[in-house]
C-alpha positions as CSV (number, residue, x, y, z in Angstrom):
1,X,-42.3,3.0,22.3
2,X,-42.7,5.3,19.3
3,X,-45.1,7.3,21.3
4,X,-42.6,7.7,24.3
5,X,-40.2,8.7,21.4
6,X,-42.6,11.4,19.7
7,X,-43.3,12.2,23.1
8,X,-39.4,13.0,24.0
9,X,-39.0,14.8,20.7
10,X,-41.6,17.4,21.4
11,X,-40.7,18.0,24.7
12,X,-37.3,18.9,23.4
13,X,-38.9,21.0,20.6
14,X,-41.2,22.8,23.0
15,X,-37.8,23.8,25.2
16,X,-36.2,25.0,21.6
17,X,-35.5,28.5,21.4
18,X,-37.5,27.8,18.3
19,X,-39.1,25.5,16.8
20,X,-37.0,23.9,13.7
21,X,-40.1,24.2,11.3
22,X,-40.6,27.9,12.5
23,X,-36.7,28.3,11.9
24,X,-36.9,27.2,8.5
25,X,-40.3,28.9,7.7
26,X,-38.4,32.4,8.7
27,X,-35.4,31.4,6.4
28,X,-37.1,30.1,3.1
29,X,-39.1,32.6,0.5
30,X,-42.7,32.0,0.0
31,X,-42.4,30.4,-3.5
32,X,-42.1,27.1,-4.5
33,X,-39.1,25.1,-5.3
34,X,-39.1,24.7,-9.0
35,X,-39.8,28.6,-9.2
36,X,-37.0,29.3,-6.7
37,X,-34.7,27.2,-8.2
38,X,-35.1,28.5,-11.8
39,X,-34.7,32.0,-10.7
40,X,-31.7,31.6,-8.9
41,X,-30.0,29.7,-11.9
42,X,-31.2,31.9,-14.1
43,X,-29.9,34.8,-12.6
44,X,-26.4,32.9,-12.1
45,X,-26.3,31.1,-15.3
46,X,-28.5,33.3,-17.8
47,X,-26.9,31.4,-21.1
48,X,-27.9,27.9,-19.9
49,X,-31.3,27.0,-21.7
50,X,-33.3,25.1,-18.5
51,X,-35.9,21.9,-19.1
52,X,-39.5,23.2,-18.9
53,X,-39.5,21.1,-15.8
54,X,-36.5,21.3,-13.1
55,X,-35.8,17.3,-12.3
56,X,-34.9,17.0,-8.5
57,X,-32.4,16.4,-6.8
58,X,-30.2,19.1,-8.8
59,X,-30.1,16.9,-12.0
60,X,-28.9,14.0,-13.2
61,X,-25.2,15.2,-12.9
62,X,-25.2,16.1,-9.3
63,X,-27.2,12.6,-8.5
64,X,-24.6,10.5,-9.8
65,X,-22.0,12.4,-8.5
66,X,-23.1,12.3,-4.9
67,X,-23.8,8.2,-5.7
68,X,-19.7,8.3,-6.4
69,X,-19.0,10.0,-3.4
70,X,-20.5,7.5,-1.3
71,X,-18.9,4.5,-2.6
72,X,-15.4,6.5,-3.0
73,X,-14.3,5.4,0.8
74,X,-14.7,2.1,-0.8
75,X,-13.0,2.1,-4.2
76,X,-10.9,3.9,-5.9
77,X,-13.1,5.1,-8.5
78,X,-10.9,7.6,-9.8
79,X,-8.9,5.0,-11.2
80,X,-10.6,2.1,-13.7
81,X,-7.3,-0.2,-13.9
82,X,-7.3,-0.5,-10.4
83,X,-11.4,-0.5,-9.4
84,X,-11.4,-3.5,-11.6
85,X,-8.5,-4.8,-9.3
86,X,-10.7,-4.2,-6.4
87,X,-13.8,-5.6,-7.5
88,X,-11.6,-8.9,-8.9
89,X,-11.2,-8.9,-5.0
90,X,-14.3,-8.3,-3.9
91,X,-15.9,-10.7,-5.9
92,X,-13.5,-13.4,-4.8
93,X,-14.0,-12.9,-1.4
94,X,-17.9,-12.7,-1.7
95,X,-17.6,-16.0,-3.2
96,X,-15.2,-17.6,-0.9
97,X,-16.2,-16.2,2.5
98,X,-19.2,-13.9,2.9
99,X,-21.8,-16.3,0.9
100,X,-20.4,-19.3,2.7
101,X,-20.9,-17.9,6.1
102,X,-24.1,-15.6,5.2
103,X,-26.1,-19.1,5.7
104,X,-25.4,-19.1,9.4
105,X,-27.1,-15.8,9.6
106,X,-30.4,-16.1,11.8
107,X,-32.7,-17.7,10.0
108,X,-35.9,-16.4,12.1
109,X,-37.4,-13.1,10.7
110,X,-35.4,-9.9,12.1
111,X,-37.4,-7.1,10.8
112,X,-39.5,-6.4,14.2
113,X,-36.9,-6.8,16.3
114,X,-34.9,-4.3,14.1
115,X,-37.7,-1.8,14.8
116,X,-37.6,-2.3,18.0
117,X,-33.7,-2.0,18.1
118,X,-34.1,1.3,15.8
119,X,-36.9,2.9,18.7
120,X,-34.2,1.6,21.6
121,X,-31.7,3.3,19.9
122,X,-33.4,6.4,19.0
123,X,-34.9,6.9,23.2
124,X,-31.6,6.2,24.1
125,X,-30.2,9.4,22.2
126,X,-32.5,11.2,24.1
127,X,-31.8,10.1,27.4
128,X,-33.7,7.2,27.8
129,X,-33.0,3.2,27.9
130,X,-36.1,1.0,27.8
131,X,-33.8,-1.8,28.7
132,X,-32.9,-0.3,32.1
133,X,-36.5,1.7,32.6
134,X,-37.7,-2.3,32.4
135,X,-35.5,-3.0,35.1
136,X,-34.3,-6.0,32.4
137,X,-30.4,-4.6,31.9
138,X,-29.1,-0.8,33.1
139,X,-25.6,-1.7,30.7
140,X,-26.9,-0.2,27.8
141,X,-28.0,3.1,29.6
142,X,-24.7,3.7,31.0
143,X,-22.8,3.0,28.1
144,X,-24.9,5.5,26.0
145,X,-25.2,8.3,29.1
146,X,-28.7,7.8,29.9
147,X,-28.0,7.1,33.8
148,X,-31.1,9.2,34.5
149,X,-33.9,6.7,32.4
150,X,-36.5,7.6,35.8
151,X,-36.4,10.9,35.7
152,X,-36.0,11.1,31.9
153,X,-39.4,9.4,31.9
154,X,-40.8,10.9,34.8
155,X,-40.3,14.5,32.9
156,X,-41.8,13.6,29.9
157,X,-44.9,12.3,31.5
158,X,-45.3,15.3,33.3
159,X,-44.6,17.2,30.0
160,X,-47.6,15.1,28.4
161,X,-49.6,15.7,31.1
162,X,-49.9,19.3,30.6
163,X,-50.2,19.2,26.9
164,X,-53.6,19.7,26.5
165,X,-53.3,22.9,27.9
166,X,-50.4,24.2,26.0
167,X,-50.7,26.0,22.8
168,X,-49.1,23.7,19.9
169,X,-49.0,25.2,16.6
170,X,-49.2,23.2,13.5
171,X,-46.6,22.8,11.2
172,X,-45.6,26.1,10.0
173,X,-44.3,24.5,6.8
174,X,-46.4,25.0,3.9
175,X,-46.1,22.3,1.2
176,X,-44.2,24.1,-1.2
177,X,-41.9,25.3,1.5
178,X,-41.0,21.9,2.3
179,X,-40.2,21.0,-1.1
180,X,-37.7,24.0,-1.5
181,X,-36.2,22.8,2.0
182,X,-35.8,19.3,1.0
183,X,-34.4,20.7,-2.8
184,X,-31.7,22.9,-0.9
185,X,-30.7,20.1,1.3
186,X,-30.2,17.7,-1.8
187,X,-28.4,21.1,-3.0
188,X,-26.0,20.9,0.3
189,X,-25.4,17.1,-0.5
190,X,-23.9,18.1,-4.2
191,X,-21.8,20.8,-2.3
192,X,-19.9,18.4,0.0
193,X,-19.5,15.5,-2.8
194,X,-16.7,16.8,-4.8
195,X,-14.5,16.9,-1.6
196,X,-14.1,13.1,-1.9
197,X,-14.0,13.0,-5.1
198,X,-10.7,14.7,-6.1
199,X,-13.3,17.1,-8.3
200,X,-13.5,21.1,-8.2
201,X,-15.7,22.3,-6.1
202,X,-19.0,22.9,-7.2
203,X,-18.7,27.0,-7.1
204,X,-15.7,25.7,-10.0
205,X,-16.6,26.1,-13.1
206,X,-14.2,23.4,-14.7
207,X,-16.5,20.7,-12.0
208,X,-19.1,19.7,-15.1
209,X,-16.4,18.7,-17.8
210,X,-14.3,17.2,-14.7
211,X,-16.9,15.3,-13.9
212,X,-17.9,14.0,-17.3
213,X,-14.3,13.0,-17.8
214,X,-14.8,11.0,-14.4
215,X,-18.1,8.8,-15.5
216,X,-16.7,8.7,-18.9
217,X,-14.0,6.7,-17.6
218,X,-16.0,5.0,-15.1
219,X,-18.6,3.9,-18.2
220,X,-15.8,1.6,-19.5
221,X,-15.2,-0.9,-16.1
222,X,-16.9,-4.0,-17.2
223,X,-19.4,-5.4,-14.9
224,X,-17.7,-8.8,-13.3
225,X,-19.9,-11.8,-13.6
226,X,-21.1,-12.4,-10.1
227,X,-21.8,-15.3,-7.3
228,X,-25.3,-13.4,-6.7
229,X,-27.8,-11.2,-8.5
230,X,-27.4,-7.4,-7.3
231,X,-31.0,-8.2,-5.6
232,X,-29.7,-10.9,-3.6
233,X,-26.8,-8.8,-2.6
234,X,-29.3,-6.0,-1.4
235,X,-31.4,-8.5,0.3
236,X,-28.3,-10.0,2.2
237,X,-26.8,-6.1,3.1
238,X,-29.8,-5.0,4.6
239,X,-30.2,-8.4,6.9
240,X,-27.2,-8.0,7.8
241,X,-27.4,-4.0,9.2
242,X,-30.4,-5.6,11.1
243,X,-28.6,-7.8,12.4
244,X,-26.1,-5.1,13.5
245,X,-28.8,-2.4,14.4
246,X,-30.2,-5.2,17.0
247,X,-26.8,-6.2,18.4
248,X,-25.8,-2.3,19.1
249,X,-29.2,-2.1,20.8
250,X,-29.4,-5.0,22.8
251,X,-26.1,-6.6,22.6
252,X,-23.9,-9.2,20.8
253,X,-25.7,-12.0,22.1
254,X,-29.4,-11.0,21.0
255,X,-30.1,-13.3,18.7
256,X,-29.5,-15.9,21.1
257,X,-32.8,-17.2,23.3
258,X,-31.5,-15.8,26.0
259,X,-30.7,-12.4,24.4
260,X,-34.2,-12.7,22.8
261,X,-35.7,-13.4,26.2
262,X,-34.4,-10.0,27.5
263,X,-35.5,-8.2,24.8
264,X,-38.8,-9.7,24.8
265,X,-39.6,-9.2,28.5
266,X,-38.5,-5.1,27.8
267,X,-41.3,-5.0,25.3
268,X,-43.6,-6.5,27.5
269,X,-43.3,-3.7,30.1
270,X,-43.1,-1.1,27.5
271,X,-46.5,-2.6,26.1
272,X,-47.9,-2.2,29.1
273,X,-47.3,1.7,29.9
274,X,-50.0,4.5,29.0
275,X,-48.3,7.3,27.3
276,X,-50.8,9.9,27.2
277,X,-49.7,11.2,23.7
278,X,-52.5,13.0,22.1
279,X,-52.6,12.0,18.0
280,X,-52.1,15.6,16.7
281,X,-49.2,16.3,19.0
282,X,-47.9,12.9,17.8
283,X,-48.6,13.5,13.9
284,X,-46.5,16.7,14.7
285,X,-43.8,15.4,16.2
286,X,-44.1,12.7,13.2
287,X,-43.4,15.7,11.0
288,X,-41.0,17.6,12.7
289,X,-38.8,14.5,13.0
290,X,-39.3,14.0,9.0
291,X,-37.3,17.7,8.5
292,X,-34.0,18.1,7.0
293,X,-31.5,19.8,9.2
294,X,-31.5,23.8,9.2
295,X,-27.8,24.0,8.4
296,X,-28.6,21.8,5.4
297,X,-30.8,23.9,3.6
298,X,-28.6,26.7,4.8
299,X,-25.8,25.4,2.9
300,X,-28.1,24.6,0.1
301,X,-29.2,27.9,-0.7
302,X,-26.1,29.3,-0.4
303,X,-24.8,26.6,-2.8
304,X,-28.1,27.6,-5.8
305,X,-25.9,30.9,-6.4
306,X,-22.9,29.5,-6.1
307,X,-23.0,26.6,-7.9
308,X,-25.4,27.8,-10.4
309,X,-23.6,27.1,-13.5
310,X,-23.1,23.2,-12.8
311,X,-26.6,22.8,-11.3
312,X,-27.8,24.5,-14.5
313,X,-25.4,21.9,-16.6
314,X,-26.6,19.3,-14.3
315,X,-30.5,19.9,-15.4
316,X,-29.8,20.1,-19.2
317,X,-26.5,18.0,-19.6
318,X,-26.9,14.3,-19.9
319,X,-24.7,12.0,-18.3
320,X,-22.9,9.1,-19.8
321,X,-24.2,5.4,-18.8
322,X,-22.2,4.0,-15.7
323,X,-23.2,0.1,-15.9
324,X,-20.7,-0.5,-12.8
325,X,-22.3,2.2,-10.2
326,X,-25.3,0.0,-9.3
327,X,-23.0,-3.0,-8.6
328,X,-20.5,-0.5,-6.7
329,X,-23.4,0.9,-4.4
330,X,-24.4,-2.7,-3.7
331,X,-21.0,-3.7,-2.6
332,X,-20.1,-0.3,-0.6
333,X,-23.4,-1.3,1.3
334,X,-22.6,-4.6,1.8
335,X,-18.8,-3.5,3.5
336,X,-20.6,-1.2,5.8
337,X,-22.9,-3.8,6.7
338,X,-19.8,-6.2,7.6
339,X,-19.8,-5.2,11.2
340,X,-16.8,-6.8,13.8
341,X,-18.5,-9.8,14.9
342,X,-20.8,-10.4,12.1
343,X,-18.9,-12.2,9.8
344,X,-15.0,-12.7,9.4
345,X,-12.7,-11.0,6.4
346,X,-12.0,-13.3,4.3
347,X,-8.2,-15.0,3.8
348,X,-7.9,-13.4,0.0
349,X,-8.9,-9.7,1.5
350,X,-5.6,-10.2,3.1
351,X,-3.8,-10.3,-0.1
352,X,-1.9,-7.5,-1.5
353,X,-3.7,-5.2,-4.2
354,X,-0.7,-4.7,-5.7
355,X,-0.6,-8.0,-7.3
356,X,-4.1,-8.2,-8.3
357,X,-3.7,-5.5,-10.0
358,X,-0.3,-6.0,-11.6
359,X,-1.9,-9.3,-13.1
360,X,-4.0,-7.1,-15.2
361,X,-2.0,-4.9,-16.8
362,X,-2.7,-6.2,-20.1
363,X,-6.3,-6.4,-19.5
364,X,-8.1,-3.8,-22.2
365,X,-11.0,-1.4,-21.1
366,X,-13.4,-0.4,-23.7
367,X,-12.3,3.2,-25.4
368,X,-13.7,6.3,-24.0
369,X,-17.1,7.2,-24.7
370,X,-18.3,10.3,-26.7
371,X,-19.1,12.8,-23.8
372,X,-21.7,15.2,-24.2
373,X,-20.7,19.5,-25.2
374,X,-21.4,22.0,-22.9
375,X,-20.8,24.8,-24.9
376,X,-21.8,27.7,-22.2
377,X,-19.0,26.0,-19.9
378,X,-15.9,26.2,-22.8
């Protein structure tokens, strides 16, 4: 099945205009990323003294800033009274509903039939269900477009069939070409963040101090005692986004031995085609797939100049300690992984905020801590 996938994703490479690796080889300067970088900010942001080695990433600063801007849909992190109402809630209805009913997850490993839901997923974005090519169910392939699964397959075999005779360049990414890529698309991450975040954008030169002002008061939320270890609570999102990757692949009942049966007599037939995938055109297509997006690393290196006095700040400015932000990530993960289906919200979700939080008013958060100067941003 990852064959047949590799196999789709070069065909659709070979019909490109161009190649995405050839795109962003004819975009991206032949130096490498640290050397890029510092010359951009240096030219942007000549009074910022840089580290003798750039971190990635764009600095601690961006990092955690792009961690906040994932959990924001989540909690309100822009306000400490009230995230410690939300996470009084949270924690209440871990305890009282998700852990009670995270026991009657499946207890049978799910990991390979998560890779198998991930590859089903993936061949179906391209046209392809291996559910309905096995003759086992053709639902999934019209409810994901892919009412042509034959003659999807039948074109990519003919397509593997005359590569040995086409002319398949290597990847025309050298390595330090692919590290600038990857920088600039880390770059374009940092960009969108502060949208989210009720911050300046990052062309702003006021985003640094907001920012500090933002973890600062972020750094005094006490950690809640909690029903789990953050460990568990990793362990028990990810099942459960297997769980959901291999019911949106192969249904709500797949965990069932009926659902299993279906899914294991698919893989049977799949195991018994002969892809004629040649290794180098596969380790290609490996690669190509492994790419960040050209409109990324577009915005990215747009975002070097125009952002170069906070990425500067964020390579030479530490950031305060955040103790909550791990437990925050865990729990934003956790929601997402709370699929319809999956497990039911919990009676005390249904409560009004309003009250939780008005029952601690008194409660007192630590005072601010001292945030670092940035002298060439005052």
């Amino acid at each position: 099945m990852i064959k047949l996938q590799s196999l789709l994703g070069l065909q659709t490479q070979a019909q490109a205009e161009m190649r995405a690796d050839m795109k962003l080889a004819s975009m991206l300067p032949e130096v490498t990323s640290d050397a890029y970088l510092r010359a951009t900010l240096m030219a942007h942001a000549p009074n910022v003294q840089l580290p003798a080695v750039l971190p990635e990433g764009g600095g601690a600063l961006l990092s955690m800033m792009v961690k906040l801007a994932a959990v924001a849909p989540v909690f309100p992190i822009t306000n400490p009274r009230m995230l410690l109402a939300y996470l009084q809630r949270a924690v209440a209805s871990l305890a009282a509903s998700v852990l009670p009913q995270a026991q009657f997850l499946p207890a049978v490993p799910m990991k390979n039939m998560a890779i198998a839901a991930r590859v089903t997923l993936a061949l179906r974005a391209q046209g392809l269900c291996p559910m309905a090519l096995a003759d086992v169910d053709a639902r999934f392939a019209a409810q994901a477009g892919a009412t042509d699964t034959q003659g999807r397959f039948s074109s990519a075999m003919g397509f593997a069939a005359a590569l040995p005779r086409l002319n398949m360049p290597p990847l025309a990414l050298p390595a330090p070409k692919l590290q600038l890529a990857w920088q600039m698309a880390v770059l374009a991450q940092a960009a969108n963040a502060p949208a989210g975040l009720r911050l300046p954008a990052l062309s702003d030169p006021s985003l640094t101090r907001a920012l500090l002002n933002q973890l600062g008061a972020l750094s005094t939320v006490p950690v809640p005692v909690m029903p789990v270890s953050l460990d568990e609570l990793q362990a028990m999102a990810e099942q459960l986004q297997d769980l959901a990757t291999i019911q949106e692949a192969f249904g709500p009942d797949a965990m069932t031995p009926a659902g299993v049966a279906r899914v294991n007599a698919m893989l049977s037939y799949m195991a018994s085609l002969r892809v004629p995938m040649p290794l180098p055109a596969q380790s290609l297509q490996v690669q190509l797939d492994a790419l960040p997006k050209f409109d990324d690393v577009a915005q990215g290196t747009a975002t070097a100049s125009a952002g170069a006095m906070n990425i500067a700040a964020s390579m030479s400015v530490p950031p305060p300690s955040v103790p909550i932000l791990p437990l925050l990530e865990e729990l934003a993960g956790l929601k997402q992984a709370l699929t319809p289906g999956s497990l039911l919200p919990c009676a005390r979700c249904n409560s009004e905020i309003g009250n939780i939080a008005a029952s601690m008013a008194g409660t007192q958060l630590p005072p601010l801590p001292q945030l670092p100067q940035v002298p060439f941003l005052a």
